[in-house]
Each structure stands twice: as C-alpha cells, then as structure tokens.
C-alpha positions in Angstrom: 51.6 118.3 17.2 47.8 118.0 17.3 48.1 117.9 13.5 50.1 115.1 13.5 47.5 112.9 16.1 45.0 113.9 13.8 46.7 112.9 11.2 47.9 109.6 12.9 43.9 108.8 13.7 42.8 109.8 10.4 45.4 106.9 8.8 44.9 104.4 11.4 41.1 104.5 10.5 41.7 103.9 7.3 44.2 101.2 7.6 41.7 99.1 10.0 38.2 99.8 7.8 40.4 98.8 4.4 42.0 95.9 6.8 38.3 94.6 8.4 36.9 94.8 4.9 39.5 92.3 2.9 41.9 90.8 5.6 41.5 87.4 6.5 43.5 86.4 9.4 45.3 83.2 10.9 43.9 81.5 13.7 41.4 84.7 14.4 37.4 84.6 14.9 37.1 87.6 12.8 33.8 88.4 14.0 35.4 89.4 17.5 38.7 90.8 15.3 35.8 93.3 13.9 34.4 94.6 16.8 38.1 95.6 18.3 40.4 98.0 17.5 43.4 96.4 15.5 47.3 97.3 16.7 49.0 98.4 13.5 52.6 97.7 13.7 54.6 100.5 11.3 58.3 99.3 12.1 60.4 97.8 14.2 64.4 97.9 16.0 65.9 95.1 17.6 63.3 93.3 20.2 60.7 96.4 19.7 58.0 96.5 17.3 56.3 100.2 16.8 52.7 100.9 16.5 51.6 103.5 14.3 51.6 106.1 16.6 55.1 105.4 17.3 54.3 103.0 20.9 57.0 100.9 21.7 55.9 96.9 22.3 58.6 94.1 23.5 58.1 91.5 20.7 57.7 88.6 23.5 56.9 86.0 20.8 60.0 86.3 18.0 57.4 87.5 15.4 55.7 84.1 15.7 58.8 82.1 17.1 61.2 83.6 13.8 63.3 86.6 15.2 66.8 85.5 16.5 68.9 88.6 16.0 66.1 91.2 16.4 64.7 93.5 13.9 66.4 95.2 11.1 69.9 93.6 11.9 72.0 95.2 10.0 74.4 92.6 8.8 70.6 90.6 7.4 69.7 93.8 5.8 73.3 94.0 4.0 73.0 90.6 3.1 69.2 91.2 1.5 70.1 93.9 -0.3 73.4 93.0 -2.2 71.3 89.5 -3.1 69.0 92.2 -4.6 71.8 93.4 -6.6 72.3 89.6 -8.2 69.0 87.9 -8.6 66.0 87.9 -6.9 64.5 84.7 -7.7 65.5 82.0 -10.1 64.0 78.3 -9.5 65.8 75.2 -8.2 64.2 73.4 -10.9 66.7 71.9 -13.2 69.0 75.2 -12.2 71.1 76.0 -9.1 72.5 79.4 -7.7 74.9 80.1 -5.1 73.2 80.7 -2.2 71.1 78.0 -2.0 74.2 75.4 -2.9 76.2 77.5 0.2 73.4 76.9 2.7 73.0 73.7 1.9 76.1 73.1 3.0 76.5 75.2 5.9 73.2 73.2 7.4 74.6 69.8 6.8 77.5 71.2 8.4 75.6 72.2 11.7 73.2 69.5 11.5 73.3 66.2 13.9 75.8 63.8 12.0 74.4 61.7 8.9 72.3 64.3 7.7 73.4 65.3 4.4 71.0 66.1 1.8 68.7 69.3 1.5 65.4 69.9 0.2 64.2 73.3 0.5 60.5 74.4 1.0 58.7 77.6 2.3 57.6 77.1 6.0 57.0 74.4 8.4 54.1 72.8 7.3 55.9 72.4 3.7 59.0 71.0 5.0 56.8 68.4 7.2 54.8 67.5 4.1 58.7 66.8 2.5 59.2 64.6 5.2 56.2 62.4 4.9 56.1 62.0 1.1 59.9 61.1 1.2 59.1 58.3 4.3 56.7 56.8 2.6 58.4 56.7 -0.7 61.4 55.8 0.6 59.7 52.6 2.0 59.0 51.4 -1.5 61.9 52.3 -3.5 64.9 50.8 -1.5 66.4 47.9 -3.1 64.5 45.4 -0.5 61.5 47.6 -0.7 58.7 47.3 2.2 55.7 48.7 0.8 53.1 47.6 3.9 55.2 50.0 5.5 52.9 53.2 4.8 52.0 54.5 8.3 53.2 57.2 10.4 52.9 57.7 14.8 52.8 60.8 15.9 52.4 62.4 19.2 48.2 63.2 20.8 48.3 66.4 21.1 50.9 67.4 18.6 51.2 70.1 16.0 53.0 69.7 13.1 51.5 72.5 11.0 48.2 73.7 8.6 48.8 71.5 5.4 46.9 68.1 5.2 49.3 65.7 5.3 50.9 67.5 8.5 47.9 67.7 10.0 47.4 63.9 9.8 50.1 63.8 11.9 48.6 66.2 14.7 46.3 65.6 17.2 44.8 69.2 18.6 41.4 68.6 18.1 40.7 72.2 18.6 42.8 72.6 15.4 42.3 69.5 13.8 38.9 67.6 14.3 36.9 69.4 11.6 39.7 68.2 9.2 39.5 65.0 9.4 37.7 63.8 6.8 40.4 64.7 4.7 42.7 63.1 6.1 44.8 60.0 5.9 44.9 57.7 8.9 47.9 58.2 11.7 48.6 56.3 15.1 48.9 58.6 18.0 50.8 57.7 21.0 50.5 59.6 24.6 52.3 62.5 24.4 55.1 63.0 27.4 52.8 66.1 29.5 54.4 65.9 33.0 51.7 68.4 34.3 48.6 66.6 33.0 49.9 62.8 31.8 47.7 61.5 29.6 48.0 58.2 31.7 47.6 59.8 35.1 50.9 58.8 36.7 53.1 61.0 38.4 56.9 61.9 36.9 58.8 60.7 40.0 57.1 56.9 39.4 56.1 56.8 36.0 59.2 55.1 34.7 58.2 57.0 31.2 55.8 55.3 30.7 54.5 57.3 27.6 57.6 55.8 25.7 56.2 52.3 26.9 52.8 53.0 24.9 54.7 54.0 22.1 56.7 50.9 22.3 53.5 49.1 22.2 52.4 50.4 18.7 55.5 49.8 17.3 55.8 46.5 18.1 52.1 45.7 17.0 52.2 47.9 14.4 56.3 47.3 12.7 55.4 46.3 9.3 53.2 49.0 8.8 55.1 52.2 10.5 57.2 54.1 8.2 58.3 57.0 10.6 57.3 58.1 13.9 57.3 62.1 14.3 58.1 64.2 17.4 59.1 67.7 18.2 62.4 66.8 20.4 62.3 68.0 23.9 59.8 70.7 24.0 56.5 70.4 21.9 55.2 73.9 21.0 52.4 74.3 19.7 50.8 71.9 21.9 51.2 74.4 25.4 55.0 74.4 25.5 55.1 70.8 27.1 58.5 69.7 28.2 59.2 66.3 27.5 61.5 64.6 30.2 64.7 64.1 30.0 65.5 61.0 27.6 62.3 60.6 26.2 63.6 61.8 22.3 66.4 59.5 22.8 64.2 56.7 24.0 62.1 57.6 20.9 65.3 56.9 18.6 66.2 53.9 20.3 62.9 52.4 19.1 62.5 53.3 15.8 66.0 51.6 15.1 64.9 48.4 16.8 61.4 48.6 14.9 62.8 49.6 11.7 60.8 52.8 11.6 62.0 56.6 10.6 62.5 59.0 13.2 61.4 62.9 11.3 62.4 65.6 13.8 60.4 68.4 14.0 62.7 70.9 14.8 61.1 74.4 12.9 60.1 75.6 16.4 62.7 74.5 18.5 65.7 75.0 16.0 68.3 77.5 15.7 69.3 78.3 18.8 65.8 78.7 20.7 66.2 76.0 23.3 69.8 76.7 23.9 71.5 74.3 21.1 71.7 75.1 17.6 69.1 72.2 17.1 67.4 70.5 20.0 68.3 67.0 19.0 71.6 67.6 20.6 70.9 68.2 24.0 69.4 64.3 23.5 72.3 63.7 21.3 70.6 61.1 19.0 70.6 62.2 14.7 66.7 61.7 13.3 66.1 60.2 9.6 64.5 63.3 8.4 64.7 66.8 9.9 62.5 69.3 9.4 63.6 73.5 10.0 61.9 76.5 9.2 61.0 79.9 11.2 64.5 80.9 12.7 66.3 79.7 9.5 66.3 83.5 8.4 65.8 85.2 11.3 62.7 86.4 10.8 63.2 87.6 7.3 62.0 86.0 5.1 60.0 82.6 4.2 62.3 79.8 3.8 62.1 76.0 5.4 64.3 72.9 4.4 64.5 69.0 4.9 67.5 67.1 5.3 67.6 63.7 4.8 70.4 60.9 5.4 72.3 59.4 2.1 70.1 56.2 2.8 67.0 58.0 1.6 68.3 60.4 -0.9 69.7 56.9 -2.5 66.6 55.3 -2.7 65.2 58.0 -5.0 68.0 57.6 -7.4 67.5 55.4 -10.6 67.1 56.0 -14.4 64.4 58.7 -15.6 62.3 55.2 -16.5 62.4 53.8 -13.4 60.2 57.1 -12.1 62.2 57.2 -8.8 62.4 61.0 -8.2 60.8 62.8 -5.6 57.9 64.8 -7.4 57.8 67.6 -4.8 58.6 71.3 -5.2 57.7 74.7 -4.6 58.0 77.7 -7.2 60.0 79.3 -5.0 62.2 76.7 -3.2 65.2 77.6 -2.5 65.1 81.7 -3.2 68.2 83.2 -3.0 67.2 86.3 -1.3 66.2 83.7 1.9 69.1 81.9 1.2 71.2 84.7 1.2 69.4 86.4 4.6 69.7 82.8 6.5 73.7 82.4 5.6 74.0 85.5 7.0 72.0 84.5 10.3 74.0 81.8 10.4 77.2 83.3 10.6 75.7 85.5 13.4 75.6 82.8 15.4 79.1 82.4 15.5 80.1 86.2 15.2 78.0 86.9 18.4 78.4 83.6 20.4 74.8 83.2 19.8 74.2 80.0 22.2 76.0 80.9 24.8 74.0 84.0 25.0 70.4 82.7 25.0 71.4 80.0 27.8 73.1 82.5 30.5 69.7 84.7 29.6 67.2 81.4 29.3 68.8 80.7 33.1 68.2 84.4 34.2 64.8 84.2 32.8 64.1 80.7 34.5 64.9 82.6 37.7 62.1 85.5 37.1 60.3 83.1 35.7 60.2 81.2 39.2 58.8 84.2 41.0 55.4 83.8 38.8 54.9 80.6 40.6 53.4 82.6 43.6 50.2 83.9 41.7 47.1 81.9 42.5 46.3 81.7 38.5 49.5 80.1 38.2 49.8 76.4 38.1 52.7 75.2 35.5 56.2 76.7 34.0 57.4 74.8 31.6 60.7 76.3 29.7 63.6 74.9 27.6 66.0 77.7 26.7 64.2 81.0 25.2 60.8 78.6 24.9 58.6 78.8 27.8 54.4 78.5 28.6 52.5 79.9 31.5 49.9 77.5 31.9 47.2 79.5 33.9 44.9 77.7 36.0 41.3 77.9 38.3 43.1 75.8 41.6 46.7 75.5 41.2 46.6 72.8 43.9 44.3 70.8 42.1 45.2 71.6 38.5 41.5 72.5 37.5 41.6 73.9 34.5 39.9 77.3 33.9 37.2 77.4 31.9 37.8 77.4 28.1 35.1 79.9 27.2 36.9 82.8 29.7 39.2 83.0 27.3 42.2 83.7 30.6 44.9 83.5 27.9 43.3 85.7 25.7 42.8 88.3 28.4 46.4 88.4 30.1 48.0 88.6 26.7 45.8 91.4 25.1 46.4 93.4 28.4 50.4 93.3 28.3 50.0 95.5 25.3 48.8 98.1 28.0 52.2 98.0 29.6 53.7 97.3 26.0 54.6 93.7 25.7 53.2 91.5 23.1 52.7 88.2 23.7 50.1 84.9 22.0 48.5 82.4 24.2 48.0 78.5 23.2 43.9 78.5 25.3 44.6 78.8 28.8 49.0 78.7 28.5 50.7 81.9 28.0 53.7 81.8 25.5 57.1 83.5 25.9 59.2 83.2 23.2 61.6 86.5 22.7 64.2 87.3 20.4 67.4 85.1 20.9 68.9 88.9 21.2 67.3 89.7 24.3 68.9 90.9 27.0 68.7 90.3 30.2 67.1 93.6 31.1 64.7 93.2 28.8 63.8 89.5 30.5 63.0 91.6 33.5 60.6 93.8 31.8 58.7 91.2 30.2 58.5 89.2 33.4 57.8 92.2 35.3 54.5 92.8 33.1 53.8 88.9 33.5 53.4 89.7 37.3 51.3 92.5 37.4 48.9 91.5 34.2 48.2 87.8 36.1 47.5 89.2 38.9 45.2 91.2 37.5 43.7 88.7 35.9 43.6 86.2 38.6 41.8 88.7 40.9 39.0 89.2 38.1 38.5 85.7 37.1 38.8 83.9 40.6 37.2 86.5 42.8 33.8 85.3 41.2 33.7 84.0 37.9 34.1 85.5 34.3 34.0 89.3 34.4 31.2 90.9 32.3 
C-alpha cells in the first residue's frame, strides 16, 4: 500500500510540473495556478469525478454546465463506440452522413415551432457567431432587402461567449473591456437583475421597466437593429440572474413590432437544465435564430448547432452567381461521432423521463437551497430548474457587495473540494449546476457542504476583513 502512495505522488508530480510547464488554462491567472497544487481528475461514474488518488468529488457544475446523464452512461458510450465502427469524421461540406441528417431532424422536432433549419458548429461561441453572420446577412438578401439594418441589442452584462463577434454582443467588462478595440459596435439595454436593477427600482413597482428601455432603443433605433439577443429566463454567465417572469416574452413581442430578430441563447439553459427541454417554452414564444451547445451531447463531446426559421434559410437561396450562400463552416461541423453521442442523449430524455426528473429534484433543491438564506454571507438565491447562483455578500440587509479582491467565491468553492464537492464561482456568486441525473440525495450532500463551507467563510471574512 505505501508503494502504491508513493507511486501515486511520484505520478501526480509529474503530471503537475509537465502541466505548469506547457498548460495554458481558461479563465485562470496562471501565476496563482503555479504556486498551487493542481486536482488531477483520472475518471469519473455518474455525478462523481475521481482524483488521481482515487478521491471522490460531486461534479456540482455538469463539467462546465455539459453533463445531463452523468459520466460514462452507458447507452452514450454504446452509441460512441459503434459510430467508431462507421466513420469517424467526414465533412458536411458538399457531403452528408446519417447522423448528422437524423439529429437534425430530431432538434427541429423538439425545437419551439418554426424552427426548421440546422447549422452545426462546435460550441457556443461558434453557434452565436452563426447567428449573427446569418442576421445580418439575412437583412440584405431578402427580396425587399434592408441593408441599414446591421445592428444588434444585447443585454449589459451578458455573456454570449469568447469569439469576437459574440463578444460584441456581451457586456462583462471584467471579460470584455480589453477586447474592445476589436470589436464591432452593439446597443446594450439594462439587463432584468431583480437583486441589483440596473435602474434602481424595486420588482414589486417596477412594471419591468428594463423591457421599457429596451423598447426605447428599438424604437429609436428600428432601421438599424437586425436582432436583439438574450439568454431566455436565466442569464448564466452573468451571476445566474433570473429574469422575471414575462420579460423573454415581452422581448418577442417587440422585436415583431420593430421588425428586429430575436437569436435565443439557449447553450446554457437548453436541454433540460431549467426544467424544459429548451427554456423558451416555459415563456412559450419561438426566437428567429436559436443557438444550443454544451448539453447537446451530454457532456461528450464538442458539438453546437443553429436553427433558423424557413424565412432565413430562404433568403440565402439563389443561383451560385448571385453569391447568396452562407460562407460559414467549421472543419468539423457536424461530426458524426457527436452526432451520434447527442441522438443518443436525446433519446435519454424520453427513455428516463428526463424533465420530469430534474423539476421534482430542482424543487427539492429550491427547498435546501432556502435554508442557505440564514447565513450572514448570504444575500441572493436565484435558481431556475438545475441552474442556481449563490450570490455571497458583506451586509445582506444592505446588499454591499464584498470586496472583489477577497476573492469570497474563489475561497468557498476551492474549500468544498475539502468535503469533496466541486463547484466554479462567477466573482462573488457561487454556481450550482449538477448533472440533470442527480438525485435527490445527492442535492443534500452538495447543499449540506454549501452550509458548512459559507459559514466558514462568512466567519473569516466578516469577523474582520480579508484573512491573511
């Protein structure tokens, strides 16, 4: 046994010092990364990942908001590996293959109505790129073409991904500021934050306002806006903000009065994750342009589409000429192994009754959820379905935020691995997004380790300042 922990160190060592010498990674100041030790995950079974050492972690964020079924499902794996048995990869370009024809089908067939042409990309960034090149084209190729109309309204502090053209369309200036000479000029309306409104009115009297303001730049702005972008109903990336109820149907109200596109941002909130297949159906309203990624395969593999309504896809039609195609593609759009793998996660949904799962757990966790609201670092809880963000707080009376540069998200998060949880914050809002296939057992334990880590937390940071 002491052989094998010695032989466990001896491999962990050299896993970090090879990983701190070449790995780059995402959304990390690797100059802390370096001076810690690293977690190396090894494998993983249903909502556990395993460390190298064989410690057992409750994957509280889906794998970065993919995992529906939980790890190495076997009816994915089948899938996978009889697609290994056919082709690998064969391009979309001027070919087709089965799996991607099948799954094109099957989304248009779970889509909101009028949806009815694919496009297939890699991830969410990709498929929000799609989005915007096909608005804006769109604009100029219909047969009464409107070319002013070349600018897009998107939400302040949304995130719609890394590329450049999706972030023109955000606004987290932690994110996105240093950008922005490279980008192309975007409107930004208030985004609907019932916590911290943007226009300082309260919920109960507000009348949604922040749909007002983005009334107001449509109205001044109509022969300019091709599409206005949202993530319906819950904005992730942004600290899990929960927009109100209505507010993504008032939003498709007004582009069809103001003759603008709606693109629904759904690669965060699709598939299940707030408790409908797609989240535009709890507002029941069908955008222009919808954008899915992450859950698509269940974790599996890269994939992301964009469906579009016959209106666009027909404005790209014309002889070779007349230079109306979409000039867009990816060498691997489309792979069949990911097509393969999400058909299969699709049909999961249905075998295991999928959505009616994750809302009886969503409810139970809302419930543990609410016994968080006691801790003094607490100040919001804002959850739709298996989506949910901790926003911790200095005065929870007052809302004062905690200082950015005590890193409180940081901290609670990198202590739940103690008591094996993983979880990522968004700054000062912890994130809890689990497997679709958790249980409600395994609700409790994360919640459980919520309690105790904020607490401990709380007592450090708000007993007299920032820990040394």
């Amino acid at each position: 046994m002491e052989t094998s922990h010695c032989g466990f160190d001896a491999e962990w060592a050299r896993l970090e010092a090879l990983d701190k010498a070449h790995v780059w990674h995402p959304f990390t100041q690797m100059q802390g990364w370096r001076a810690e030790r690293p977690l190396i995950i090894e494998r993983a079974e249903g909502c556990y990942l395993y460390d190298l050492e064989g410690r057992r972690y409750l994957d509280g964020v889906s794998s970065l908001w993919v995992t529906t079924h939980g790890h190495r499902t076997p009816e994915l794996d089948a899938a996978l590996r009889a697609q290994l048995d056919k082709v690998a990869h064969t391009t979309l370009l001027g070919l087709t293959h089965a799996p991607a024809i099948e799954l094109a089908a099957k989304l248009v067939e779970l889509a909101p109505p009028g949806l009815t042409k694919v496009f297939y990309s890699d991830a969410g960034s990709t498929a929000v790129e799609v989005a915007l090149k096909m608005a804006f084209q769109y604009w100029r190729q219909r047969t009464d073409p409107r070319p002013r109309k070349t600018k897009f309204i998107h939400l302040r502090e949304s995130y719609h991904g890394d590329t450049v053209g999706a972030v023109s369309v955000g606004g987290i200036s932690l994110f996105h500021s240093l950008y922005r000479p490279l980008l192309f000029e975007a409107l930004a309306a208030p985004e609907p934050h019932c916590y911290r409104c943007p226009l300082r009115l309260e919920r109960a009297t507000c009348g949604m306002a922040c749909a007002d303001e983005l009334e107001r730049l449509l109205e001044a702005n109509a022969d300019e806006i091709a599409a206005v972008i949202i993530e319906p109903v819950m904005m992730g990336a942004a600290g899990m903000l929960a927009q109100p109820e209505g507010y993504a149907r008032r939003v498709r109200e007004l582009c069809t009065q103001y003759e603008a596109l709606l693109i629904c941002d759904e690669v965060a909130t699709g598939f299940g994750r707030t408790g409908w297949m797609f989240a535009c159906e709890a507002e029941g309203i069908a955008p222009d342009l919808l954008c899915v990624a992450k859950g698509l395969t269940g974790g599996y593999l890269p994939l992301a589409a964009t469906l579009a309504t016959d209106a666009i896809y027909e404005a790209f039609l014309g002889e070779t000429g007349e230079f109306k195609t979409f000039f867009h593609g990816h060498t691997y759009t489309g792979n069949p192994l990911a097509c393969a793998v999400a058909l299969a996660n699709l049909a999961l949904f249905e075998q295991n009754n999928t959505l009616e799962r994750v809302r009886a757990v969503a409810s139970h966790l809302a419930e543990r959820l609410e016994t968080l609201r006691a801790l003094p670092l607490v100040g919001d809880i804002r959850q739709r379905g298996l989506m949910a963000g901790i926003e911790l707080v200095a005065d929870r009376h007052a809302r004062t935020p905690l200082p950015p540069e005590w890193l409180a998200g940081y901290r609670v998060t990198n202590r739940c691995r103690d008591y094996g949880v993983i979880l990522r914050p968004l700054g000062n809002v912890v994130v809890l997004m689990p497997p679709l296939a958790i249980s409600t057992a395994q609700a409790d334990e994360l919640t459980n380790v919520l309690r105790v880590v904020i607490a401990e937390v709380g007592r450090e940071l708000l007993a007299g300042g920032e820990p040394g």
